[in-house]
N, C-alpha and C positions, 0 to 999 in steps of 0.2 A: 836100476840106475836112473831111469827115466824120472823118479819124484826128487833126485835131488839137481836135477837140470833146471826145476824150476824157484830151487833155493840160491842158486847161484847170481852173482851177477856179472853176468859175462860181458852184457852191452850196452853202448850208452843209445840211443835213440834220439835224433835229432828232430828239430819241428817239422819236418818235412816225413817223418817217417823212419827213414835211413837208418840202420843197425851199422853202429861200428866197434869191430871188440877192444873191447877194455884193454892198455895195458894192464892192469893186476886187477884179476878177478877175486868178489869176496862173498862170504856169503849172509845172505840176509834173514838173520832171524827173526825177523817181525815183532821187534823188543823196542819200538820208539821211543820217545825219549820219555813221556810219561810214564810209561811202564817201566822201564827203567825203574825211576823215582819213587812208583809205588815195590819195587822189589827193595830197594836198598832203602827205604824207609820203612819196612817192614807191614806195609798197609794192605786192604783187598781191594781197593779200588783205586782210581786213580785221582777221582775226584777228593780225596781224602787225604793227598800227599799236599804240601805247599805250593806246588803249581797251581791250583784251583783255591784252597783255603782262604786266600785273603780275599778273595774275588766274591766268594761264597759269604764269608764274616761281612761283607761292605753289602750284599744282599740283604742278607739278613738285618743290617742296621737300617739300612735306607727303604725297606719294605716293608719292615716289622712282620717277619715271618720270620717260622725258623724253617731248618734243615731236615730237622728231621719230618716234618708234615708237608714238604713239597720241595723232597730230594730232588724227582725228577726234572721239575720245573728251574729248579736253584744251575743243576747240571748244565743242563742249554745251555743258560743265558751265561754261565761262566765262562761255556765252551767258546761263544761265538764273541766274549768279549775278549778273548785269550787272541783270540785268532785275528779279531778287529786290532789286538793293539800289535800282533806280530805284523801287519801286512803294513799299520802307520807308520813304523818303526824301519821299513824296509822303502817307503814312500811310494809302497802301491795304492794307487787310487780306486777304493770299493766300488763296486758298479753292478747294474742288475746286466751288465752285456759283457760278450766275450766271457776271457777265465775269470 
């Protein structure tokens, strides 16, 4: 029983610390939302789904390189522009301090 105590989520966790139980407990499959995308688009990766692809195509254009000779490198920089435009989007201000 004890490994699926840590599937669960029981609590919410405030900034301070503090556990408080959830009214409705769920469990967390570790399925976010990219994976997701790559299950229901049929892909093996995630970078490979339309979440990353256009990101990747606009790399590819504006670097004149392609994909397949500097997957890794292409990855990154999708990832952290993925995430640069969810945090503008939200009107978090990037910062090398704090979260």
């Amino acid at each position: 029983m004890e490994i699926w105590n840590n599937v669960f989520m029981e609590y919410y966790r405030d900034d301070t610390g503090i556990l408080t139980k959830l009214p409705s407990q769920n469990v967390d499959t570790g399925m976010g939302f990219e994976r997701m995308c790559m299950v229901l688009q049929g892909k093996t990766s995630p970078y490979d789904t339309d979440v990353f692809q256009t990101a990747v195509h606009v790399l590819e254009k504006t670097l004149d390189i392609s994909y397949d000779n500097h997957a890794r490198r292409m990855r990154i920089i999708s990832d952290h522009c993925r995430t640069a435009l969810s945090l503008i989007t939200e009107n978090i201000q990037p910062s090398n301090e704090g979260r």
